[in-house]
BAFI-3210 file (N, C-alpha, C; in Angstrom, 3 decimals, decimal comma, padded with zeros to 6 digits):
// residues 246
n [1|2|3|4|5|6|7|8|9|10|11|12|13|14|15|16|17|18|19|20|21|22|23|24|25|26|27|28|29|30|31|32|33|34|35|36|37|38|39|40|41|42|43|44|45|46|47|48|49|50|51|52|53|54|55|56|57|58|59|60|61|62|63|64|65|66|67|68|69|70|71|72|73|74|75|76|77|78|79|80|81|82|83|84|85|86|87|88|89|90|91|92|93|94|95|96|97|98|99|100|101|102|103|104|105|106|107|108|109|110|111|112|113|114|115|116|117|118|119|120|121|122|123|124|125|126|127|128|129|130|131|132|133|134|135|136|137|138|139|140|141|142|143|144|145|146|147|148|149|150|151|152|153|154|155|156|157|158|159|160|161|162|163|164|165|166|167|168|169|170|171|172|173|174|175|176|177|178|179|180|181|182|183|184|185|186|187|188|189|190|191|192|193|194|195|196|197|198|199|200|201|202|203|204|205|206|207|208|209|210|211|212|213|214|215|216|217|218|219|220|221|222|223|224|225|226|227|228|229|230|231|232|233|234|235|236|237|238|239|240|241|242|243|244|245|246]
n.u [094,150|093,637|095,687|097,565|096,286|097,233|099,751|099,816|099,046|100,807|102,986|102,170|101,741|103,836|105,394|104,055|104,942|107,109|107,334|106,148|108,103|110,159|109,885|109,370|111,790|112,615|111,413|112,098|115,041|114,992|115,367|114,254|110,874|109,935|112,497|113,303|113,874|112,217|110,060|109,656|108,062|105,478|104,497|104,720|106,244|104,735|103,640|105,555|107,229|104,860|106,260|108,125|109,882|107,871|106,724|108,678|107,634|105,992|106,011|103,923|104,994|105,391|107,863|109,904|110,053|113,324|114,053|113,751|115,954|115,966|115,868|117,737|118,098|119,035|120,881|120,389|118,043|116,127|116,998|115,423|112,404|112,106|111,519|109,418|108,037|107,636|106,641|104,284|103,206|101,593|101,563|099,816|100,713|101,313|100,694|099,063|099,809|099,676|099,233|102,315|103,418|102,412|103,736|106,740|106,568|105,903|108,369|110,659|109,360|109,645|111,947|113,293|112,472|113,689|116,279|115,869|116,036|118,402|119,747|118,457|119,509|122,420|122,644|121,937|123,567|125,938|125,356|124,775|127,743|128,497|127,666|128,610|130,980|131,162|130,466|132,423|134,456|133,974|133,596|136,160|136,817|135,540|137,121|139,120|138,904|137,903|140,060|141,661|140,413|140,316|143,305|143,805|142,094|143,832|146,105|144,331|144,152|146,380|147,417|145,781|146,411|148,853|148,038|147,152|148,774|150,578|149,276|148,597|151,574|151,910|149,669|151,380|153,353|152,934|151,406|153,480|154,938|153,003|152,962|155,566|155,742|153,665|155,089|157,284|155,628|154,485|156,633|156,694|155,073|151,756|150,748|153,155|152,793|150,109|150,657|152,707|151,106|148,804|150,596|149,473|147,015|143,273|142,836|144,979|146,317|144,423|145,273|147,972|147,065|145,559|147,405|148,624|148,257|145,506|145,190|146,751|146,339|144,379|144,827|146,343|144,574|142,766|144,487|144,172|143,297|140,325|139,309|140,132|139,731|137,260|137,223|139,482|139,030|136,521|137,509|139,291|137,563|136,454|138,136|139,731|140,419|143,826|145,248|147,369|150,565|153,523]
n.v [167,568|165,944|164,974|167,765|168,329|166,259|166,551|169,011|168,576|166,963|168,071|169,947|168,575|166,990|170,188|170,300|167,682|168,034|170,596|169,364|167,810|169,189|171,254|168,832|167,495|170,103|170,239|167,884|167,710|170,134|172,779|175,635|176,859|179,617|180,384|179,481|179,616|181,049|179,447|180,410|182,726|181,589|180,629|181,628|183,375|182,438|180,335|178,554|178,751|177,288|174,653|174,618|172,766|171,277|172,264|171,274|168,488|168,690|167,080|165,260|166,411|168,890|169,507|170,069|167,552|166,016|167,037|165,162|163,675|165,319|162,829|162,405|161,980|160,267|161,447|159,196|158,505|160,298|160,480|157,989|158,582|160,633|159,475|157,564|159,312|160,432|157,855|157,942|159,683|159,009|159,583|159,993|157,536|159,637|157,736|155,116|151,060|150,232|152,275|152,588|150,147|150,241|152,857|151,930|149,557|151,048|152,994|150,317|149,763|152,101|152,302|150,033|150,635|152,697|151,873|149,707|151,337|152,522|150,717|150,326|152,652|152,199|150,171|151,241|153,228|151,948|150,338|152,532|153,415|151,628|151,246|153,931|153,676|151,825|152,856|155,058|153,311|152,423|154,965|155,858|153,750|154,205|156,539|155,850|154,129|156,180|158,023|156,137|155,886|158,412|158,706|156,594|157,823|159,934|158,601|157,262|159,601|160,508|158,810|159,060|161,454|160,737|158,670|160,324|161,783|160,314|159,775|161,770|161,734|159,612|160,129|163,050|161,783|160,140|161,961|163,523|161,756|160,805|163,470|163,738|161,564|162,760|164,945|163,978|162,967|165,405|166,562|165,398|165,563|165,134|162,837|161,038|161,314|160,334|157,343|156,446|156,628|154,855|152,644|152,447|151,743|153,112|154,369|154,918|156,467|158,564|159,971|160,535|162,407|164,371|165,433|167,201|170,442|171,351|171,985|170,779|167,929|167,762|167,889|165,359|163,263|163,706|162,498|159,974|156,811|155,733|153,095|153,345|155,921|156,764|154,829|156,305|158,761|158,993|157,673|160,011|162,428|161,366|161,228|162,769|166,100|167,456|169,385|170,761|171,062|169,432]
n.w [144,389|146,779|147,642|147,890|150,586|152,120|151,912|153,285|155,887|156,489|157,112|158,777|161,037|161,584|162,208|164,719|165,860|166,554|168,246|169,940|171,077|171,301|173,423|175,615|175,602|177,171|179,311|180,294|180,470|182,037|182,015|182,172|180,923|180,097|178,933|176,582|172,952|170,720|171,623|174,243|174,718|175,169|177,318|180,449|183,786|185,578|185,495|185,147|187,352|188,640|188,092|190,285|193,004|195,507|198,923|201,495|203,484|206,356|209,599|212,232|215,020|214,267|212,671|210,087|208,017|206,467|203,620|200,034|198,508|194,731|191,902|189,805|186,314|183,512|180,541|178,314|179,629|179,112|176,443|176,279|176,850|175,388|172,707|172,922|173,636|170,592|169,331|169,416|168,095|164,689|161,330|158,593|155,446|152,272|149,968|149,059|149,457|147,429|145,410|145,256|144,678|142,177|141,139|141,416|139,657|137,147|136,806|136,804|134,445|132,243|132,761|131,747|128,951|128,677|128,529|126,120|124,207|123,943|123,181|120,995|119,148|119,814|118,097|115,106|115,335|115,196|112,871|111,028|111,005|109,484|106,901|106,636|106,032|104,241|101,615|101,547|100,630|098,342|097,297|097,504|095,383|092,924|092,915|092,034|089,764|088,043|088,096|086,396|084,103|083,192|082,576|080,484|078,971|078,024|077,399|074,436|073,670|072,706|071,087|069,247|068,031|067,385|065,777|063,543|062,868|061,654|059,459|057,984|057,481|055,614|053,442|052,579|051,670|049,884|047,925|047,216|045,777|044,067|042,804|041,681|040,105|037,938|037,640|035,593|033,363|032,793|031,495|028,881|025,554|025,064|023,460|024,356|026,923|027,264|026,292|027,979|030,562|030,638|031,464|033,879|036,200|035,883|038,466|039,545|037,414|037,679|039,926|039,154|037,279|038,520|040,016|038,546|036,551|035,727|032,881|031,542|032,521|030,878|028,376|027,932|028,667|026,751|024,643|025,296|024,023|022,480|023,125|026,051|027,179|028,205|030,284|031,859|032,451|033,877|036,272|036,575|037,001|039,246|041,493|044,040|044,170|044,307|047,382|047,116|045,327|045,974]
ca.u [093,851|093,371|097,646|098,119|095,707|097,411|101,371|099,565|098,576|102,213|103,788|101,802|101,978|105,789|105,680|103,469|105,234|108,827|107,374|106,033|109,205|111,169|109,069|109,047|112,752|113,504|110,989|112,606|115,862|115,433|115,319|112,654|109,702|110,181|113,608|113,228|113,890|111,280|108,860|109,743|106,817|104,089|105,162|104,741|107,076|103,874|103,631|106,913|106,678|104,502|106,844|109,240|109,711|107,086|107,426|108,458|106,200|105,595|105,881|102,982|105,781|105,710|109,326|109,952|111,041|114,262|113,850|114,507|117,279|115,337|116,530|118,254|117,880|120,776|120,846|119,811|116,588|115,600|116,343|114,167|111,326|111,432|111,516|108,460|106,521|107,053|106,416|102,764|102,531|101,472|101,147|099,773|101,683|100,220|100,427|098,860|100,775|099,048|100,236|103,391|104,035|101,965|104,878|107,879|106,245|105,940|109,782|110,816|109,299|110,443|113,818|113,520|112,114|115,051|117,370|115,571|115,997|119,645|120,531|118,301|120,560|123,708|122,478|121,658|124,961|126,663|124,636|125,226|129,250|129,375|126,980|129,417|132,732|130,948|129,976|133,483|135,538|133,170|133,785|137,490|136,972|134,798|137,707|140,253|138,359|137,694|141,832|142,338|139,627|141,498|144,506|143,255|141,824|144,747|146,500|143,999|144,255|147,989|147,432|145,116|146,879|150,018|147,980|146,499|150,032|151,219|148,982|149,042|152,720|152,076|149,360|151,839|154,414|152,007|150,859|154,865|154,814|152,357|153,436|156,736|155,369|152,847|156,147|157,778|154,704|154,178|157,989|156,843|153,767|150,512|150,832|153,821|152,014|148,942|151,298|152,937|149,832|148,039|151,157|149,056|145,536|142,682|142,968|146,623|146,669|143,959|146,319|148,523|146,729|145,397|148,920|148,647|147,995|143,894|144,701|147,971|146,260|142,889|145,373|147,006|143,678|142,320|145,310|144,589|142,828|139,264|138,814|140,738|139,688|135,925|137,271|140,164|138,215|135,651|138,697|139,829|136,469|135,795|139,365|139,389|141,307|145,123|145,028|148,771|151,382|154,677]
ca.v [168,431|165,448|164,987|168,962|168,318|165,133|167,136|170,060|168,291|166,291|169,247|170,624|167,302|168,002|170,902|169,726|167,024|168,940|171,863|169,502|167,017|170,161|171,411|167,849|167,831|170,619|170,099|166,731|168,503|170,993|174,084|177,196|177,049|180,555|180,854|178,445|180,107|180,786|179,356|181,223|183,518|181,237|180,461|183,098|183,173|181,610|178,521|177,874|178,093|175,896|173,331|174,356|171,910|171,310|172,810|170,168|168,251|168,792|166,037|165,822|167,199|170,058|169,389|169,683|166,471|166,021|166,776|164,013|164,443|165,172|161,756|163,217|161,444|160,405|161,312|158,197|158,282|161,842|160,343|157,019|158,891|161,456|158,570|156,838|160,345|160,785|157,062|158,606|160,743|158,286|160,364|158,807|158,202|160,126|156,606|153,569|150,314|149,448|152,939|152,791|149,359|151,098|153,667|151,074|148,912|152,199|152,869|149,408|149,621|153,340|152,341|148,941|151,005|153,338|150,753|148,956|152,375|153,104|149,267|150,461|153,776|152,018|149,343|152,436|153,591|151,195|150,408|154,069|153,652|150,294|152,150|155,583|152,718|151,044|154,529|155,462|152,214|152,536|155,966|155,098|152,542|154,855|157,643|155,405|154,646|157,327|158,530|155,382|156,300|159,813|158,558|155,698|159,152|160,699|157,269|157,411|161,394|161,036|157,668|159,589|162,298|159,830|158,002|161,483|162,496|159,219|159,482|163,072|161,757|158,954|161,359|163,808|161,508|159,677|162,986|163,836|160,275|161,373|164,552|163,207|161,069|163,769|165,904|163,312|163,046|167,001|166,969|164,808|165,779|164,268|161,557|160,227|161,292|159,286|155,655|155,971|156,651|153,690|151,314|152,677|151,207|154,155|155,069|155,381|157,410|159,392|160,385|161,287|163,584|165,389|166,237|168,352|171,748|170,781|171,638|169,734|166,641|167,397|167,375|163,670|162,392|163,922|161,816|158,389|155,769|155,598|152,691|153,619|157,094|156,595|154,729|157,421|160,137|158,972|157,967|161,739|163,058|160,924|161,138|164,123|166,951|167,871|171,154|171,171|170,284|168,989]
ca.w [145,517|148,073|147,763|148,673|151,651|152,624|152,214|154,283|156,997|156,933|156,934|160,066|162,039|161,924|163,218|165,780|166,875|166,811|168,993|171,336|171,787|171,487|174,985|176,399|175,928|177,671|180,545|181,404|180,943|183,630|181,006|182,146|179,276|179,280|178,214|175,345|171,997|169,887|172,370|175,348|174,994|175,035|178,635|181,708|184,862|186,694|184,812|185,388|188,967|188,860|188,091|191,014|193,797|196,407|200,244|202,764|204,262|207,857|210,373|213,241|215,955|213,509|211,931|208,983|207,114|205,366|201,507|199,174|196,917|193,434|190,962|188,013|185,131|182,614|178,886|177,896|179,653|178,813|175,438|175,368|176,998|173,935|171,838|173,677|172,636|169,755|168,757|169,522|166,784|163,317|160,116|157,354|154,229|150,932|148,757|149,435|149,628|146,041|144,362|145,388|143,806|140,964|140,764|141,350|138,528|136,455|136,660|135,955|132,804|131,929|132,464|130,676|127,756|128,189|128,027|125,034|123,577|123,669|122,690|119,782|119,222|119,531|117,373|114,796|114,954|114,623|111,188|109,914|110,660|108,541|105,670|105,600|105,689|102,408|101,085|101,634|100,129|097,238|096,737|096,844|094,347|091,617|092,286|091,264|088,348|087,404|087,406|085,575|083,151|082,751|082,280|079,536|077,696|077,843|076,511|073,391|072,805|072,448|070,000|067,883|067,845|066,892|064,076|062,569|062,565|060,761|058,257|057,625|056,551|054,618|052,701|052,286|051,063|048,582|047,384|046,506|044,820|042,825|042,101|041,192|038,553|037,503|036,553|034,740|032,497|032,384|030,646|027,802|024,828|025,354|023,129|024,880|028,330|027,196|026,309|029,366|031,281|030,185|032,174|035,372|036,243|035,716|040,027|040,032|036,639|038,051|041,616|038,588|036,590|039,762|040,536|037,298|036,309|034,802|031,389|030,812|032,754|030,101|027,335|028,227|028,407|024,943|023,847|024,867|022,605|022,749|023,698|027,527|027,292|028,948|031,616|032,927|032,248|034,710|037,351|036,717|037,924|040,012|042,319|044,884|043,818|045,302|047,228|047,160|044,400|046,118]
c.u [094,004|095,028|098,004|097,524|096,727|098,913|101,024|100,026|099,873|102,891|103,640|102,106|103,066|106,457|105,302|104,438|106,589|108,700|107,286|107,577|110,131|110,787|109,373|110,607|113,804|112,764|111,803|114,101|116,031|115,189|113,640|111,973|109,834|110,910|113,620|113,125|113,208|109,651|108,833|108,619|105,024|104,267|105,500|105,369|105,717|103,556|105,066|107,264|106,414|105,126|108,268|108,934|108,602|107,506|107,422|107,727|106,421|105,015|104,729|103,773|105,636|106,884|109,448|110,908|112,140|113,663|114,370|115,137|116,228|116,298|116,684|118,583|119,549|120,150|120,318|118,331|115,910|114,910|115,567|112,601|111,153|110,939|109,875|107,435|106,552|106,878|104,778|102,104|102,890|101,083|101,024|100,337|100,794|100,294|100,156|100,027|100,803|100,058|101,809|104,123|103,545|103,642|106,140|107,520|106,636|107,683|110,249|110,960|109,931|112,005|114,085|112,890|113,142|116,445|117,409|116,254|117,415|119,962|119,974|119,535|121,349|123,779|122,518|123,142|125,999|126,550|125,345|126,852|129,776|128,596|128,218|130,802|132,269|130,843|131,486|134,541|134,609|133,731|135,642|137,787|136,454|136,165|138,511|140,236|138,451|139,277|141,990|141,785|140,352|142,712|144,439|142,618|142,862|145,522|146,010|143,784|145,799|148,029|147,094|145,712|148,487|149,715|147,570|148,458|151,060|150,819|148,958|150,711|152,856|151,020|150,216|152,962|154,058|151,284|152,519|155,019|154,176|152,782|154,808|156,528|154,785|153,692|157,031|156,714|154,705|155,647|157,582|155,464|152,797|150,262|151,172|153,386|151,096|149,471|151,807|152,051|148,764|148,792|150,179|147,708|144,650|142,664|143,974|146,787|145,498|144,350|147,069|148,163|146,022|146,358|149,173|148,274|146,285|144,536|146,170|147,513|144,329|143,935|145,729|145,580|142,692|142,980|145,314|144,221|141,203|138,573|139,185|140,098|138,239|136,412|138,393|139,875|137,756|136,826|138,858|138,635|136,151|137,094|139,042|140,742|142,423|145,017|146,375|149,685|153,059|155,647]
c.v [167,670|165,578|166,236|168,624|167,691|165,705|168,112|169,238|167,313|167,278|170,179|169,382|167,568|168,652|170,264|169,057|167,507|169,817|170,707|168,454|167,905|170,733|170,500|167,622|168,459|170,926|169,069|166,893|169,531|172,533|174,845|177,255|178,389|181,151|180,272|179,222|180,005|180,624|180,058|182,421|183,312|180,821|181,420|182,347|182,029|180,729|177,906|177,774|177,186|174,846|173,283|173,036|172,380|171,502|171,529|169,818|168,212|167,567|166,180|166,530|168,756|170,856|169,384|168,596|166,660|166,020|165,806|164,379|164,030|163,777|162,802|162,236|161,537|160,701|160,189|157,919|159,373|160,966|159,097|157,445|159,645|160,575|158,195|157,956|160,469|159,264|156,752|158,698|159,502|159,067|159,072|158,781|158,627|159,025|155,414|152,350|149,610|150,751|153,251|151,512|149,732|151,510|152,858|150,166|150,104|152,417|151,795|149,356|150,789|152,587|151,014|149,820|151,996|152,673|149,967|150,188|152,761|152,164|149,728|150,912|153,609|150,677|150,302|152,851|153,326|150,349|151,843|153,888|152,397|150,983|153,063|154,456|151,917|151,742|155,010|154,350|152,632|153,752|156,217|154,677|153,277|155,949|156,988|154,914|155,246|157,761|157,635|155,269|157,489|159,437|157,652|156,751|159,708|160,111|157,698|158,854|161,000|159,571|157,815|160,529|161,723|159,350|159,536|161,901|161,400|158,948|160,377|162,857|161,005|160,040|162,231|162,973|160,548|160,636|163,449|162,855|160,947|162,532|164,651|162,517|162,055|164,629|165,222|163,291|164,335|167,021|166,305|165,243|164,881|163,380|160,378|160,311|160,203|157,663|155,699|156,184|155,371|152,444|151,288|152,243|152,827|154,827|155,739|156,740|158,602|160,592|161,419|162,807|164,826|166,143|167,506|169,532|171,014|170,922|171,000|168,305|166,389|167,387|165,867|163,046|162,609|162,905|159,945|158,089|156,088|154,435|152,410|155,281|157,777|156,680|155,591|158,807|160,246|158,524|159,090|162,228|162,867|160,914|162,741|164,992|167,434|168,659|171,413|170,399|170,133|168,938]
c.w [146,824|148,493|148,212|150,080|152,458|152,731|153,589|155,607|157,595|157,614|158,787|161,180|162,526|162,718|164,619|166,308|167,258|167,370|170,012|172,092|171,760|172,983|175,895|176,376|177,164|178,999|181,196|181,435|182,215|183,253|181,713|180,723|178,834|178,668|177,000|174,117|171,045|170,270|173,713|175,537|174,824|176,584|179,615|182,853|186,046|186,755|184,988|187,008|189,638|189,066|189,375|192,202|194,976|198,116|200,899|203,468|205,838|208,818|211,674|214,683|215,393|213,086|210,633|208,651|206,441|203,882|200,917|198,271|195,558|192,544|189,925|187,157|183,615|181,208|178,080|178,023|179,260|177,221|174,571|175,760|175,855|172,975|171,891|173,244|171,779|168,644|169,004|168,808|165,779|162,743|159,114|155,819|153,009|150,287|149,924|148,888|148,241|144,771|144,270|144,625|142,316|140,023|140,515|139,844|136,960|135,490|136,391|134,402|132,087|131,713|131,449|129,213|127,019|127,768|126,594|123,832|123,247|123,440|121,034|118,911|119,097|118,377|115,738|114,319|114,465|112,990|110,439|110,038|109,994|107,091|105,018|105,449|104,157|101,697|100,713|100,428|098,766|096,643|096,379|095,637|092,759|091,841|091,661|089,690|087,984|087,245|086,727|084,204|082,056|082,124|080,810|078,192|077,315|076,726|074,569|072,871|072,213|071,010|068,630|067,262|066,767|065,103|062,747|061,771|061,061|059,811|057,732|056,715|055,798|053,604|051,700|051,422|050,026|047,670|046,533|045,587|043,257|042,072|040,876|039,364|037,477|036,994|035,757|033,633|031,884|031,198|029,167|026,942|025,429|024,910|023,706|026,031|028,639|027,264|027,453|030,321|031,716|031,250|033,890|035,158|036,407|037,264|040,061|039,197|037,124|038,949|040,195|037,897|037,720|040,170|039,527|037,177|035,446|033,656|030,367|030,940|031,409|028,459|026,888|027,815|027,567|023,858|023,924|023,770|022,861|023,146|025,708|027,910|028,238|030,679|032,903|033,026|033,812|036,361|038,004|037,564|038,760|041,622|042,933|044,462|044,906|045,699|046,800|046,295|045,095|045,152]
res [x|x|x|x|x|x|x|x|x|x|x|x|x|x|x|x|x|x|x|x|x|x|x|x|x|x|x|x|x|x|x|x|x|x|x|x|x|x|x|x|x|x|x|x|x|x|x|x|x|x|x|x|x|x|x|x|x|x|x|x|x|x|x|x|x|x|x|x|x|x|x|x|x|x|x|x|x|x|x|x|x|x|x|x|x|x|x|x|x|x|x|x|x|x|x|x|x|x|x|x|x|x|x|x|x|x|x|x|x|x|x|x|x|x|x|x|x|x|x|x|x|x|x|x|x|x|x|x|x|x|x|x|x|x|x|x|x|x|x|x|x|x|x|x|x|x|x|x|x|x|x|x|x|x|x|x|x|x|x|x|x|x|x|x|x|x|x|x|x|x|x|x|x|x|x|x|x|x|x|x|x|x|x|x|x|x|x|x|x|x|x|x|x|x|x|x|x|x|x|x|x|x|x|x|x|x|x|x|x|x|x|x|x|x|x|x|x|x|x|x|x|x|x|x|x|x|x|x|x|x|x|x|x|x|x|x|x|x|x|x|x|x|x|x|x|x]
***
């Protein structure tokens, strides 16, 4: 509240002193008070009068004296006498000489705190754009992986796919083997099936008799000996059955 008081009363001073060196102006100019714009009506023709020149003075002959030429005054002095008044008027300033270094101190620091603040900020930034550049090379580095991963699957699909295929034909062409033999046998009785049967170890002759129709390959092996006849029996049963006879 005291600071509005203390603007007021600036504020009016002001005026004050700008009406009256605006007046004192245009008195020591020469200017009629009552023509004066603005102020011209605080000022009557009779006050102004007043200020005309005084009647000649009268000599004891009862002559009137010569008039003295009025001094007229130059621009310069008009304007160090204005000067001279209004170095009159002192207003006082609203801050003392203490809060004003207050305030200057104040700012200082503000701005050194703003400054600390955007060194932060660009410090900051410059962190987050070396982060997303490692973020980035990285992520580079896992995609390329990763296609070389893909591609390395692809590699072992097509390998597996290769060996399934390669054994699918040996299979198939060890299954004709067999079969092959398996109809050379079928052409001959079971006797002679059984002696030539016997040149094969009980696995192999097993492959064989699988290749068979069951009750031509349960004939052969009614016919071995008894003392071979246990162990290709149990071969026979024990070997996985052909689906397909080549």
């Amino acid at each position: 509240m005291s600071k509005f008081i203390e603007i007021l009363a600036m504020v009016l001073g002001g005026l004050s002193l700008f009406s009256v060196a605006f007046v004192g102006f245009a008195s020591m100019a020469g200017k009629p008070l009552n023509e004066l714009p603005g102020l011209g009506g605080m000022f009557s023709p009779d006050e102004e009068a007043s200020t005309e020149e005084p009647a000649p003075e009268m000599d004891p002959s009862g002559e009137p004296q010569p008039r003295q030429p009025r001094e007229r005054r130059t621009n310069q002095a008009v304007i160090e006498t204005g000067i001279g008044v209004m170095g009159a008027w002192s207003l006082p300033s609203p801050f003392t000489q203490v809060e004003l270094k207050g305030l200057a101190d104040e700012l200082k620091a503000r701005k050194l705190q703003l400054d600390e603040r955007a060194m932060d900020l660009d410090e900051r930034e410059i962190e987050a754009g070396e982060k997303l550049r490692t973020v980035n090379e990285r992520f580079e580095v896992l995609d390329r992986m990763r296609s070389d991963l893909e591609k390395f699957e692809q590699e072992l699909e097509l390998r597996e796919q290769e060996v399934l295929r390669d054994e699918d034909a040996a299979d198939q062409e060890e299954q004709r083997r067999w079969s092959d033999k398996a109809a050379v046998l079928e052409g001959l009785d079971p006797t002679n099936a059984a002696t030539r049967l016997l040149d094969y170890d009980a696995d192999d002759a097993a492959q064989i008799l699988r290749s068979m129709e069951p009750d031509t390959a349960t004939k052969i092996l009614n016919a071995l000996t008894a003392d071979r006849w246990k162990e290709y029996v149990e071969a026979y049963t024990s070997a996985a059955p052909r689906r397909d006879r080549v």
